[in-house]
gemmi code that builds the backbone of each chain (N, CA, C; Angstrom):
import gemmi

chains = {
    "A": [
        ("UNK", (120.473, 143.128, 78.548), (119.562, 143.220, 79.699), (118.285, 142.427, 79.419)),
        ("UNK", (117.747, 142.880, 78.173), (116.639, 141.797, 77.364), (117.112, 140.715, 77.838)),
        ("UNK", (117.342, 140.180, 77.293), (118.107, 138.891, 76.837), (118.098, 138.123, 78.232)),
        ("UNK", (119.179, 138.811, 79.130), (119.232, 138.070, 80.520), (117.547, 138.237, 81.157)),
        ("UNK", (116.781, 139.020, 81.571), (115.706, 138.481, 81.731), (114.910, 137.618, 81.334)),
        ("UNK", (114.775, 137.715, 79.868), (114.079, 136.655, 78.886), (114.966, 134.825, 79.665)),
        ("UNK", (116.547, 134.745, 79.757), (116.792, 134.041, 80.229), (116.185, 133.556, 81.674)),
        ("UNK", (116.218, 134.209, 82.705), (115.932, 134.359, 83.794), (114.394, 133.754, 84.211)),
        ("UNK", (113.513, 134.680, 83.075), (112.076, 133.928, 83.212), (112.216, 132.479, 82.369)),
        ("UNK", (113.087, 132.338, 81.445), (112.367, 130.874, 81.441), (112.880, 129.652, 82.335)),
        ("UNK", (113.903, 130.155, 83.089), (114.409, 129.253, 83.974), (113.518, 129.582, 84.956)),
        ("UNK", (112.886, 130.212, 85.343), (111.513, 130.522, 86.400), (110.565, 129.518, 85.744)),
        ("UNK", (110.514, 129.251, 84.266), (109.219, 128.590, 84.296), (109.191, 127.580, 84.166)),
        ("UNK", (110.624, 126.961, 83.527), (111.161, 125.763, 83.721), (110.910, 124.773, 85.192)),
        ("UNK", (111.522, 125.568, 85.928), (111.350, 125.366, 87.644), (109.870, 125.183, 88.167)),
        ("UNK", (108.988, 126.138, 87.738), (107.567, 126.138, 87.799), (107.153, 125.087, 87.160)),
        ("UNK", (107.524, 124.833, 86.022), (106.800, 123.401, 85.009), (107.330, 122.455, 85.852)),
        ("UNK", (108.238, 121.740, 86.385), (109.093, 120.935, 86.801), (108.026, 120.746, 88.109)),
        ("UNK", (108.185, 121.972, 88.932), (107.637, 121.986, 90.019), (105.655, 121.364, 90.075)),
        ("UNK", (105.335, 121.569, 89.041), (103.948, 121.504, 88.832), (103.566, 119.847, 87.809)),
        ("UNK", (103.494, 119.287, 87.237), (103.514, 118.158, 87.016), (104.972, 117.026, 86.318)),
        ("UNK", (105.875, 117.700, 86.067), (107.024, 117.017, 85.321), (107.582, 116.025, 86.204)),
        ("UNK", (108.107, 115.130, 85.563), (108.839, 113.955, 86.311), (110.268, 114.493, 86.165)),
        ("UNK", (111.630, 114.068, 87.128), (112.950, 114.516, 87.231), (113.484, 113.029, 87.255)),
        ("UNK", (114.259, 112.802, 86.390), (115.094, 111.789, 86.407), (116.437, 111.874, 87.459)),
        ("UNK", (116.726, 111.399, 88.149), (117.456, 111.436, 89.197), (118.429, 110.402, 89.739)),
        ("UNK", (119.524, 110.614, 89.289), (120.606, 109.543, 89.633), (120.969, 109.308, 91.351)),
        ("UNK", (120.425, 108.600, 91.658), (120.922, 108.379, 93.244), (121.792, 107.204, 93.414)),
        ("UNK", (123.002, 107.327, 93.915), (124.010, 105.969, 94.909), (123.878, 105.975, 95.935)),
        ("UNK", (123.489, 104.768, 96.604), (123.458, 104.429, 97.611), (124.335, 103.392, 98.219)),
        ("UNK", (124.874, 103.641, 99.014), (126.029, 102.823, 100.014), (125.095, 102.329, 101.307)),
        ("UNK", (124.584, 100.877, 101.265), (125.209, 100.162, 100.611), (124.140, 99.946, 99.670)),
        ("UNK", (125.025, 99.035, 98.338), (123.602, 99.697, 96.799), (122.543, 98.440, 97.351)),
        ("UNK", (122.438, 97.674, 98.047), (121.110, 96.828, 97.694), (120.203, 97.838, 99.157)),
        ("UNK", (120.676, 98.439, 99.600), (119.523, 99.396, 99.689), (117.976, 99.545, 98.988)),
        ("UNK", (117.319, 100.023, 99.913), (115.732, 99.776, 99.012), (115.640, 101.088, 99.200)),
        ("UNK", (115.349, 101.784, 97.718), (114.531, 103.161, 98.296), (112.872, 103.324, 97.405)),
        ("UNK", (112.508, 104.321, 98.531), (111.149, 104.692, 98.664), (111.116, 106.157, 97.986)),
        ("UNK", (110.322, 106.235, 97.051), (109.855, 107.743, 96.554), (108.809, 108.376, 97.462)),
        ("UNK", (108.094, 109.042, 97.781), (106.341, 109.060, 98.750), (106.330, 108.082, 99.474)),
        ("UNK", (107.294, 107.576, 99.834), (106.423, 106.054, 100.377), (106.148, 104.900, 99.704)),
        ("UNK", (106.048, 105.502, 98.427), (106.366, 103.877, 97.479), (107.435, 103.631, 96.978)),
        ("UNK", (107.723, 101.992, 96.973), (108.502, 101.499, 96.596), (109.228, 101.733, 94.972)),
        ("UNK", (110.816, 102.069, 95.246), (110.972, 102.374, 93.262), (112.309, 101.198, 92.917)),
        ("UNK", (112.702, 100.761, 94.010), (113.667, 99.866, 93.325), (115.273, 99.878, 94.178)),
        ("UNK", (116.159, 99.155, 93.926), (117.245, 99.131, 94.185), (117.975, 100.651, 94.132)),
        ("UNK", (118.850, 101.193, 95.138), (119.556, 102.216, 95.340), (120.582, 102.264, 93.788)),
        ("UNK", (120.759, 100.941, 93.251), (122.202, 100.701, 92.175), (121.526, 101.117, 90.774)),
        ("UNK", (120.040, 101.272, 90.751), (119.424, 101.887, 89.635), (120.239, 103.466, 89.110)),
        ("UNK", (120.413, 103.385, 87.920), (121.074, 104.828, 87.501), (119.959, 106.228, 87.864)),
        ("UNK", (119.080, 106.004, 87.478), (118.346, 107.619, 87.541), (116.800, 107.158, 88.221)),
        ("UNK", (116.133, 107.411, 89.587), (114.832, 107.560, 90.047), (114.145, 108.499, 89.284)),
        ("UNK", (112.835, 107.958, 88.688), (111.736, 108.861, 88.861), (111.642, 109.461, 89.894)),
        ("UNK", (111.703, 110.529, 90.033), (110.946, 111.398, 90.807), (110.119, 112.221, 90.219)),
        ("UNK", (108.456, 112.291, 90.821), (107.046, 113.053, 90.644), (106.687, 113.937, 91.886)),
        ("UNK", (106.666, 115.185, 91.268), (106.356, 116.325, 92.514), (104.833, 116.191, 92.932)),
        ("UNK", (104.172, 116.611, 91.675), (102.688, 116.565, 91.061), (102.603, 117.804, 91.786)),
        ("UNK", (101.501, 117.943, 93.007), (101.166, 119.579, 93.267), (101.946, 119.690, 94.262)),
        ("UNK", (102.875, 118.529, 94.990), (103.272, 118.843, 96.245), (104.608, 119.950, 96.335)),
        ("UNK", (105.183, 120.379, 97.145), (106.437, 121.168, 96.823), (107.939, 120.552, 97.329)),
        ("UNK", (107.342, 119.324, 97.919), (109.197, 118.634, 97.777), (108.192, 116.749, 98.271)),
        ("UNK", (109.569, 116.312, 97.613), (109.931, 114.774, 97.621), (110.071, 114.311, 98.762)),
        ("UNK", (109.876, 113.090, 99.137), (110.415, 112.461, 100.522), (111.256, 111.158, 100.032)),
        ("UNK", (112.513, 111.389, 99.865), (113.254, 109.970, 99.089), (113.611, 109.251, 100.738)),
        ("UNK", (113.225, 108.158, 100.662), (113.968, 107.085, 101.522), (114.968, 106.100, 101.092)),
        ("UNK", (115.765, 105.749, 101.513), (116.964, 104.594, 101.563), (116.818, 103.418, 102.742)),
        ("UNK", (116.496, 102.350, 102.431), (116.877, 101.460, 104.018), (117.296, 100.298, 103.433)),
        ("UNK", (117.898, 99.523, 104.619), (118.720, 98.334, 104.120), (118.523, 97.736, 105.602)),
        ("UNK", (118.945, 96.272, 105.407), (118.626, 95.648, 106.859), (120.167, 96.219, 107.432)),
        ("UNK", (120.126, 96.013, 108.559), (121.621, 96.412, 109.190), (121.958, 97.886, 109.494)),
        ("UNK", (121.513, 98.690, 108.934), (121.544, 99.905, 108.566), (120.507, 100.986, 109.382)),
        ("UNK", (121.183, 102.470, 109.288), (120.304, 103.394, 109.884), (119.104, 104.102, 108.671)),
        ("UNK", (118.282, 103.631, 108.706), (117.597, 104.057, 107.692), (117.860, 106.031, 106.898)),
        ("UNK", (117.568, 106.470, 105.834), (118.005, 107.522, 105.315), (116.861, 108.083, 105.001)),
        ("UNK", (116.028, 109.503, 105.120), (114.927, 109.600, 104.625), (115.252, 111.289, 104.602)),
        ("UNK", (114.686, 112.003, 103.358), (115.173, 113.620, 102.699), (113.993, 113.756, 102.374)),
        ("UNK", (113.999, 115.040, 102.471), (112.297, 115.765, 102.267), (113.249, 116.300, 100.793)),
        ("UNK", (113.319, 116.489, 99.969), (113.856, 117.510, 98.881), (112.710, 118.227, 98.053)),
        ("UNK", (113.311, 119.323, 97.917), (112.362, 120.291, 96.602), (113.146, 120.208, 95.403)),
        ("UNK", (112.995, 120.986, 94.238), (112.689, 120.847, 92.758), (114.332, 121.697, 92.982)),
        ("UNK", (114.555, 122.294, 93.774), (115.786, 123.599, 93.687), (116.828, 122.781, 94.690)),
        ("UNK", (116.577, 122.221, 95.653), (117.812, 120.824, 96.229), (118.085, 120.084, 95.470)),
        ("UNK", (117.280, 119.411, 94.212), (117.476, 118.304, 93.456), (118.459, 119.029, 92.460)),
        ("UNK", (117.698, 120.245, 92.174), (118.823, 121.249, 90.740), (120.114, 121.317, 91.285)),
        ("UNK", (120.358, 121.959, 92.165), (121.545, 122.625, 93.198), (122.720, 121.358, 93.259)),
        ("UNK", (121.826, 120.025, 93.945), (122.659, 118.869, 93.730), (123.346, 118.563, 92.484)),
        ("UNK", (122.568, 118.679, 91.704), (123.154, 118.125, 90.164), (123.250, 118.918, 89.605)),
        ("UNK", (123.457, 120.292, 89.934), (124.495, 120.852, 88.622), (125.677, 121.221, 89.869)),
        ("UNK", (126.170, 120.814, 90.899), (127.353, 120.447, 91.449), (128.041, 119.610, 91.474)),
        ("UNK", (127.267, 118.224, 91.674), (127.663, 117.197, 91.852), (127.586, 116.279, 90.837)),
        ("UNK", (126.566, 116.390, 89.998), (125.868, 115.466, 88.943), (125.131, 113.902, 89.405)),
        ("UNK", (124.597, 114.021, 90.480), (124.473, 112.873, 91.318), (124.035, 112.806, 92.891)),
        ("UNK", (123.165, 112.268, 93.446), (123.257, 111.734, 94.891), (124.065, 111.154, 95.117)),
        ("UNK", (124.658, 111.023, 96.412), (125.574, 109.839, 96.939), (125.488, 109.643, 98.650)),
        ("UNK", (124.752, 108.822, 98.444), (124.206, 108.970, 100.095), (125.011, 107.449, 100.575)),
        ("UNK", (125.117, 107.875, 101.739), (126.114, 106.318, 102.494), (125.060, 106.118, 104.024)),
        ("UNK", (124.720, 105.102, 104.159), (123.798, 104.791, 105.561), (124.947, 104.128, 106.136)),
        ("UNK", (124.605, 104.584, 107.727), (125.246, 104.846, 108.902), (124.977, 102.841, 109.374)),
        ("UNK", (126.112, 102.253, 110.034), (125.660, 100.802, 110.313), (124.685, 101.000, 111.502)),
        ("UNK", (124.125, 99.938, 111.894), (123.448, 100.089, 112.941), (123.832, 99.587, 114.124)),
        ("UNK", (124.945, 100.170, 114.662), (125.520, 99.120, 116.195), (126.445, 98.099, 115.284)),
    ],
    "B": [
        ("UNK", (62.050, 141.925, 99.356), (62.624, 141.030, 97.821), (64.190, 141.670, 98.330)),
        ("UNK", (64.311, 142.892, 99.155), (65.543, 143.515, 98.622), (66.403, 142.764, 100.405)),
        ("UNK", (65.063, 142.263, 101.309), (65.278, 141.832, 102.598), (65.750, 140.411, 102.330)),
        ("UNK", (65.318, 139.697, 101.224), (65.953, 138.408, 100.526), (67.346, 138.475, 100.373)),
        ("UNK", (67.564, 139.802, 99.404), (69.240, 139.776, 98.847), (69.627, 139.898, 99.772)),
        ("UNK", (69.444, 140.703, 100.876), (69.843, 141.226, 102.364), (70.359, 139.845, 102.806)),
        ("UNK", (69.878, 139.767, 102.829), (69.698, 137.732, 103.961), (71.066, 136.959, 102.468)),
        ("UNK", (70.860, 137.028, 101.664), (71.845, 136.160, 100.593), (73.058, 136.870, 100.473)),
        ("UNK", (73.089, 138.173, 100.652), (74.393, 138.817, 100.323), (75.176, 138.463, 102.155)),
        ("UNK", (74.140, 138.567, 103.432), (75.238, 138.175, 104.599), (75.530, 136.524, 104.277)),
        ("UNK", (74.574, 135.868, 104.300), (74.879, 134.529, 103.890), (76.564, 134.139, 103.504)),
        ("UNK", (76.212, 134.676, 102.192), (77.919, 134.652, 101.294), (78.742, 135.127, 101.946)),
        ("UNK", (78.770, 136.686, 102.563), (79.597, 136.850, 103.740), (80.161, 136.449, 104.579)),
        ("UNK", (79.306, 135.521, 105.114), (79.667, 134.980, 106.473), (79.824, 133.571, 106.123)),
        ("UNK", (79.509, 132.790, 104.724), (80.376, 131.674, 104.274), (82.015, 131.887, 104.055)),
        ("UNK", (82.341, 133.553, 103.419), (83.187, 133.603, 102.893), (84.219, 134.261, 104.181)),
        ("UNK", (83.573, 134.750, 105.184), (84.782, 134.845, 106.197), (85.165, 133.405, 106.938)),
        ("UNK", (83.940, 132.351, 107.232), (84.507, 131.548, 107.879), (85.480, 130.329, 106.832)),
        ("UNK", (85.445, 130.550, 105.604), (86.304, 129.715, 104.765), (87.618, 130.658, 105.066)),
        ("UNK", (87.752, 131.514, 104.745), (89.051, 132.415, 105.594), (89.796, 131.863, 107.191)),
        ("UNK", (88.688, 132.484, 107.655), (89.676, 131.573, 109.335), (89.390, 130.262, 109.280)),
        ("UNK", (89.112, 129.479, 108.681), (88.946, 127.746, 108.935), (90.409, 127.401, 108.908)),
        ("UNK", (90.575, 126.832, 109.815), (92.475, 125.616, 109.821), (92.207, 124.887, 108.300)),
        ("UNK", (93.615, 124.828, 107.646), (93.305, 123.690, 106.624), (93.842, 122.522, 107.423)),
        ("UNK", (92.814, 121.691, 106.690), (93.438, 120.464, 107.091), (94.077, 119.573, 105.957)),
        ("UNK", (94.595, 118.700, 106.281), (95.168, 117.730, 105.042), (94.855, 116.165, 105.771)),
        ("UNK", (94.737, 114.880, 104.906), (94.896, 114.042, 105.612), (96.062, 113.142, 104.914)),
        ("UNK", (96.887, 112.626, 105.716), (98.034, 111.657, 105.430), (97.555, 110.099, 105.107)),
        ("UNK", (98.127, 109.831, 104.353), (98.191, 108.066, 104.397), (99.367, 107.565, 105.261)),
        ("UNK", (99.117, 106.775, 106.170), (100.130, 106.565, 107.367), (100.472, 105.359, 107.239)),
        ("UNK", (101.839, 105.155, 106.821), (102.744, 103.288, 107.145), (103.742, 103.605, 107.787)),
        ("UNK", (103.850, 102.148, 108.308), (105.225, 102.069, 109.279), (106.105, 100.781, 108.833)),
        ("UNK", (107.040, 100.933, 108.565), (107.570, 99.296, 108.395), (109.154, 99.241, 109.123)),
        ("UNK", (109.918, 97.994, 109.592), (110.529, 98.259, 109.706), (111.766, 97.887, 108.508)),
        ("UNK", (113.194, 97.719, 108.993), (114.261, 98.279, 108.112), (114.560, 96.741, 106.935)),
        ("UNK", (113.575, 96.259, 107.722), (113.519, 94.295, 106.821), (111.937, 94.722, 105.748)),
        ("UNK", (111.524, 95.775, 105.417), (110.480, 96.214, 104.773), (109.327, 95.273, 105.357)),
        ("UNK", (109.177, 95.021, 106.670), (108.378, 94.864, 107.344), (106.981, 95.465, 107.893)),
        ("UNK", (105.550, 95.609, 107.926), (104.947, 96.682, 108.447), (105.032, 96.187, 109.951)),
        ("UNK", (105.168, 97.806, 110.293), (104.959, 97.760, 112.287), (103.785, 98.355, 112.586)),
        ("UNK", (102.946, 97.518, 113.675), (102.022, 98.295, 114.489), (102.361, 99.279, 115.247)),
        ("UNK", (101.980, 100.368, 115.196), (102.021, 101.851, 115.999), (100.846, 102.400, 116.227)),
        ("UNK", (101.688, 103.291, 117.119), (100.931, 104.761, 117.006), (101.271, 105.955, 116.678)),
        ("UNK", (100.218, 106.484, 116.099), (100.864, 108.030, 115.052), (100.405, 109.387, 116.072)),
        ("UNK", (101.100, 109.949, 116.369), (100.993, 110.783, 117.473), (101.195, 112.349, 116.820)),
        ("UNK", (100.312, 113.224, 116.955), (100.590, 114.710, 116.162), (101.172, 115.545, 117.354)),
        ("UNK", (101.817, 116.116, 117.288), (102.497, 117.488, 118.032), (102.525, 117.095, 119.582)),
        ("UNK", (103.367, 115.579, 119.572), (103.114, 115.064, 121.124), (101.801, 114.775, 121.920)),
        ("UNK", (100.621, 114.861, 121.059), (99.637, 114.829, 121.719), (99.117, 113.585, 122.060)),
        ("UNK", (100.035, 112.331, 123.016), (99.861, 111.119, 123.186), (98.492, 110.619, 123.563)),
        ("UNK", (97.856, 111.718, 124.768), (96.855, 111.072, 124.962), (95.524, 111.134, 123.662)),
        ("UNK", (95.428, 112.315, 123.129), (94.447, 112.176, 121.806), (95.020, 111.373, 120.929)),
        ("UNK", (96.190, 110.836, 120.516), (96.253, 109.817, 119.640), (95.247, 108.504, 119.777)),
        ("UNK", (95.422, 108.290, 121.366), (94.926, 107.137, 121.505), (93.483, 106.766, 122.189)),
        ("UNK", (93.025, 108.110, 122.041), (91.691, 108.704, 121.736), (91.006, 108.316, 120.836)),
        ("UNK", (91.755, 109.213, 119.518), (91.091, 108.959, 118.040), (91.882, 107.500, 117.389)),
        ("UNK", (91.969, 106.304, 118.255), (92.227, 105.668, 117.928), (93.644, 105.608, 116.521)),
        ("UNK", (94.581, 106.964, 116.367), (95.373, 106.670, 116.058), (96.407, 105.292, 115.210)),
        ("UNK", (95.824, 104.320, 115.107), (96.507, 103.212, 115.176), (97.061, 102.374, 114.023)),
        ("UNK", (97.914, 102.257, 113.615), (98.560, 100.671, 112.593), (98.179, 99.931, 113.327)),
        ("UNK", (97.477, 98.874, 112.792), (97.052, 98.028, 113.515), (97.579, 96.570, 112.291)),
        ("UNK", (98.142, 95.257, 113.228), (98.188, 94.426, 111.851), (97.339, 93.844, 111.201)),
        ("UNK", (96.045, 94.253, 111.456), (95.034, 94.108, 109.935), (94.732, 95.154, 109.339)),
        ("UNK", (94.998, 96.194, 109.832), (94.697, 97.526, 108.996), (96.534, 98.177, 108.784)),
        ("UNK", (96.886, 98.345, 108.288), (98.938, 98.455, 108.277), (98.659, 100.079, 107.449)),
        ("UNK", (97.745, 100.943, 106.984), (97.865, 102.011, 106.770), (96.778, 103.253, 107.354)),
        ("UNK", (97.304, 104.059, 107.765), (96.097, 104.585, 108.856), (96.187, 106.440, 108.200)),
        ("UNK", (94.907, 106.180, 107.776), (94.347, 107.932, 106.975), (93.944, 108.880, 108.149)),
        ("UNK", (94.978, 109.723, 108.008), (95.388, 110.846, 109.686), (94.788, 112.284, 108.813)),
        ("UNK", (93.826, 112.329, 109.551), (93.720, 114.265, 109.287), (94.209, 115.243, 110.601)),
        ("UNK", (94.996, 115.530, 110.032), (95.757, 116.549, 110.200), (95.737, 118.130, 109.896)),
        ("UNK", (95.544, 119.061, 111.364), (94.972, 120.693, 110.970), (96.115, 120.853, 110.946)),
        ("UNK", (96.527, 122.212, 110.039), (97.851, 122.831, 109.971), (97.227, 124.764, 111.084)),
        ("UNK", (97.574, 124.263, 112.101), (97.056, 125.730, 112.400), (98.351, 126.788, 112.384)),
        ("UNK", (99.294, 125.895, 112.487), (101.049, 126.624, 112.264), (101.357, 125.822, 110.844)),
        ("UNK", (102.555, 126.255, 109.893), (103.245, 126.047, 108.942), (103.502, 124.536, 108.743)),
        ("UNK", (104.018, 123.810, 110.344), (104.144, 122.515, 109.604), (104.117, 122.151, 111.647)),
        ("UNK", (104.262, 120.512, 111.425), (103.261, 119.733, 112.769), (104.453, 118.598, 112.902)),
        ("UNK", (104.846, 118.053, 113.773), (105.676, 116.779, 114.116), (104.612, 115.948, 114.565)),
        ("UNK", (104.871, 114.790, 113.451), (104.383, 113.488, 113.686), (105.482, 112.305, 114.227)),
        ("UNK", (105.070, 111.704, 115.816), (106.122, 110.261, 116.214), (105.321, 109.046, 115.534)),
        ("UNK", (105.598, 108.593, 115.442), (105.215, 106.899, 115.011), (106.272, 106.027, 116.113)),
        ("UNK", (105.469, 105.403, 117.178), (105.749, 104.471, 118.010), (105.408, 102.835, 117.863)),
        ("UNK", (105.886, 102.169, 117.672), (105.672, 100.768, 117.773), (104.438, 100.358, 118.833)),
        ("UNK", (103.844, 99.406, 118.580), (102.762, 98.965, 119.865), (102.313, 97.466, 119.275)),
        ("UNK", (102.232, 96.827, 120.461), (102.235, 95.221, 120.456), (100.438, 95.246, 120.614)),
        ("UNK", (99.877, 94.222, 119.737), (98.306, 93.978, 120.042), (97.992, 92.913, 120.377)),
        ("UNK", (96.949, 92.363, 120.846), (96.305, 91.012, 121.399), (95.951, 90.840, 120.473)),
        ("UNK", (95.369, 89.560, 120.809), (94.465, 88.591, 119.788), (93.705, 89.001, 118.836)),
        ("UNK", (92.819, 89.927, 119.807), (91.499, 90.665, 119.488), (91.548, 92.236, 118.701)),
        ("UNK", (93.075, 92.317, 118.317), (93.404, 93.098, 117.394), (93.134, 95.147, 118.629)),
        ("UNK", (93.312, 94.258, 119.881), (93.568, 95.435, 120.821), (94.911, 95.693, 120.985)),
        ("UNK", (95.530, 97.714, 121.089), (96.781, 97.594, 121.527), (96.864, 97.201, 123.057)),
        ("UNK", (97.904, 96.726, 123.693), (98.177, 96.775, 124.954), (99.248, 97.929, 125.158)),
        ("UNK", (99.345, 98.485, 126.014), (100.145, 99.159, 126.647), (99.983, 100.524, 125.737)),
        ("UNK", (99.316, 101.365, 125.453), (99.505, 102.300, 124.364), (100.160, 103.263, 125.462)),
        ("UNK", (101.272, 103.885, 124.815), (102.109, 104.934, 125.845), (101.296, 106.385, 125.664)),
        ("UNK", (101.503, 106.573, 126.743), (101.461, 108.311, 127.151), (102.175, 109.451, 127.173)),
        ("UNK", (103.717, 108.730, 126.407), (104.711, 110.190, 126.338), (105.610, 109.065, 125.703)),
        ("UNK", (106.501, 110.084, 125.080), (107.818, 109.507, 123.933), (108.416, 108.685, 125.281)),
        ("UNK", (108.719, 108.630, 126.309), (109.952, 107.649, 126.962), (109.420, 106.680, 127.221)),
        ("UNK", (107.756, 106.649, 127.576), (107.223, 105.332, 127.790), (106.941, 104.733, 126.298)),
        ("UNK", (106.831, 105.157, 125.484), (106.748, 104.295, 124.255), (107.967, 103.566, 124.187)),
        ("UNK", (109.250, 103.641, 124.387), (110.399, 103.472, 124.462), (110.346, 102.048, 124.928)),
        ("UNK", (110.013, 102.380, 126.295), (109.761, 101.226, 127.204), (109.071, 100.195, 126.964)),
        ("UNK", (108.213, 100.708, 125.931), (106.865, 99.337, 126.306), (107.030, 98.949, 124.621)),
        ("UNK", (108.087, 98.635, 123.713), (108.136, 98.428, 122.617), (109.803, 97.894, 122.305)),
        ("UNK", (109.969, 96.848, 121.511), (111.439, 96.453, 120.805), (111.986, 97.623, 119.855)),
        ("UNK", (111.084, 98.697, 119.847), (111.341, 99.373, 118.099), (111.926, 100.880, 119.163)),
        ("UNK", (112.667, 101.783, 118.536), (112.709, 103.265, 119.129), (111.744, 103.702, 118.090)),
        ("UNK", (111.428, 105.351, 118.535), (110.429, 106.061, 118.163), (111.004, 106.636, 116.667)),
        ("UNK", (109.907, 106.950, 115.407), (110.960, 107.648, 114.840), (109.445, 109.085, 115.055)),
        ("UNK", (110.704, 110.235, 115.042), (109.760, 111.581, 115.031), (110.091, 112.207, 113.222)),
        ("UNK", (108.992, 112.524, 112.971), (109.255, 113.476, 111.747), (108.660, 114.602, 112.350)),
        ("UNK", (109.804, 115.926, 112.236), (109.104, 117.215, 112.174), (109.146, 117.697, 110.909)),
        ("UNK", (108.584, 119.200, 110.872), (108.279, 119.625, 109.720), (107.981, 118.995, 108.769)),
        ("UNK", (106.488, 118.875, 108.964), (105.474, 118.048, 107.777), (105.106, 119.073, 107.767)),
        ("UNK", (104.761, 119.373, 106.469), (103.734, 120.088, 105.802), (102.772, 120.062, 105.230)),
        ("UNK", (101.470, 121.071, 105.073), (100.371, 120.742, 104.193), (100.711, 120.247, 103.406)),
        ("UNK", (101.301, 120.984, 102.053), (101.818, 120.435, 100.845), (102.809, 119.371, 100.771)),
        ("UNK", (103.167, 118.924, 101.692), (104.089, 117.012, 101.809), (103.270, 116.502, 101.006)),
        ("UNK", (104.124, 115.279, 100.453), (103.406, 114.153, 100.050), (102.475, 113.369, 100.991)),
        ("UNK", (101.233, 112.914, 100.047), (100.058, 112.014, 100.979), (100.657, 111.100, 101.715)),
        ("UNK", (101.743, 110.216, 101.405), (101.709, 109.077, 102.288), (103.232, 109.298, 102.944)),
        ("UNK", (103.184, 109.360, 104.327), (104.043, 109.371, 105.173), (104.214, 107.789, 105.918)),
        ("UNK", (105.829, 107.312, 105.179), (106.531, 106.224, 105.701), (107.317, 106.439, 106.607)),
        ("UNK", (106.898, 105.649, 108.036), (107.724, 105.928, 108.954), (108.880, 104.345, 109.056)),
        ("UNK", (110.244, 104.613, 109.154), (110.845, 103.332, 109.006), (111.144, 103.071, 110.617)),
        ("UNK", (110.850, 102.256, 110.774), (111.234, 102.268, 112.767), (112.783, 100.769, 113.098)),
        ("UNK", (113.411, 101.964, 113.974), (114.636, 100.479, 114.078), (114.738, 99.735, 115.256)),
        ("UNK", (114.765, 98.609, 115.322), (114.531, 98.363, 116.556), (115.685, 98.394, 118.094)),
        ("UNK", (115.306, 98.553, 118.711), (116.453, 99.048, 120.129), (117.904, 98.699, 120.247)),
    ],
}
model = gemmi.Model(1)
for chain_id, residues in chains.items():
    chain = gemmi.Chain(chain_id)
    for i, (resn, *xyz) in enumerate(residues, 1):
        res = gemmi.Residue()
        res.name, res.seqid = resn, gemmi.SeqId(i, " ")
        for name, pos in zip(("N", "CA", "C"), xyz):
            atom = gemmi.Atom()
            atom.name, atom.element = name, gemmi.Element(name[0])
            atom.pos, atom.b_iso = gemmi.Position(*pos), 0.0
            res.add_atom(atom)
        chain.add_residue(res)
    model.add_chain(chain)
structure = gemmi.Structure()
structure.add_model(model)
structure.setup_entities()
């Protein structure tokens, strides 16, 4: 019973540290990969990059964008517990943009 | 002396209730670009409120391409549109719309709406706009 609480809180504080200044390395695919994505609004690089920085700092979720010419642009508000949830299911983003017409 | 503290103790009081009911506000850093990582001139419109956008001058403008929006949260979270808008010479918009269908109309780009922004969002809100 110890034990599992002691577990329990440090994955609470883990989440809390994470949530409060830590960076999350973050594997995103993007279809199609020369996609450009946006972290906040700034620019981080090609969709075909293995793992995004992502920085919370005080805020409580991410705004990742994806766009490509041709394409319906892709834009996710995510928190610290969508990003977890994703990757310990999936091990990965895999986002595909919609053509445009 | 005790009519002093009197006067300093409501003081603090009545600083410390109106920091209580005050709206927070936040302010955004505002871009628009389109899907060629282009910036677009717009307008940033809060909770449909077309005509005060273009009031408080609201505007991307293409010499100014990022526009610092304060924003009250008097509810949980606020929908911001970002509309396209064509300018003159003189760095005036023409045609600034008065409701989401006339922005439609008077622009190559559709509208994009973000709801649920929140205080705690990130500062800079990118709106990507596609065109018609």
């Amino acid at each position: 019973m110890l034990r599992h609480a002691l577990r329990c809180s440090a994955a609470v504080s883990t989440l809390t540290l994470m949530g409060c200044s830590s960076a999350l390395y973050v594997p995103i695919k993007v279809d199609p990969p020369n996609a450009m994505v946006y972290v906040n609004g700034e620019k981080v690089g090609l969709a075909n990059k293995t793992n995004l920085k992502i920085e919370f700092g005080q805020n409580e979720r991410v705004c990742v964008q994806a766009i490509a010419p041709g394409f319906k642009p892709l834009c996710k508000m995510l928190t610290v517990e969508d990003i977890d949830r994703q990757l310990s299911t999936f091990r990965e983003f895999d986002w595909h943009l919609d053509q445009d017409r | 002396m005790p009519n002093r503290t009197n006067r300093i103790l409501l003081l603090a009081a009545g600083a410390m209730l109106a920091s209580c009911g005050s709206v927070p506000t936040r302010t955004f850093q505002i871009r628009a670009i389109n899907v060629n990582q282009e910036p677009v001139p717009c307008v940033v419109v809060i909770n449909d409120d077309w005509t005060g956008a273009a009031e408080r001058n609201q505007f991307l403008t293409p010499s100014s391409p990022t526009l610092k929006l304060p924003v009250q949260f008097q509810v949980p979270a606020v929908t911001l549109t970002a509309a396209a808008l064509q300018f003159d010479a003189d760095g005036k918009p023409l045609n600034v719309p008065s409701s989401r269908s006339q922005a439609i109309d008077f622009s190559d780009y559709l509208t994009e709406v973000r709801e649920d922004v929140r205080a705690t969002d990130p500062d800079v809100v990118l709106f990507v706009l596609r065109k018609k």
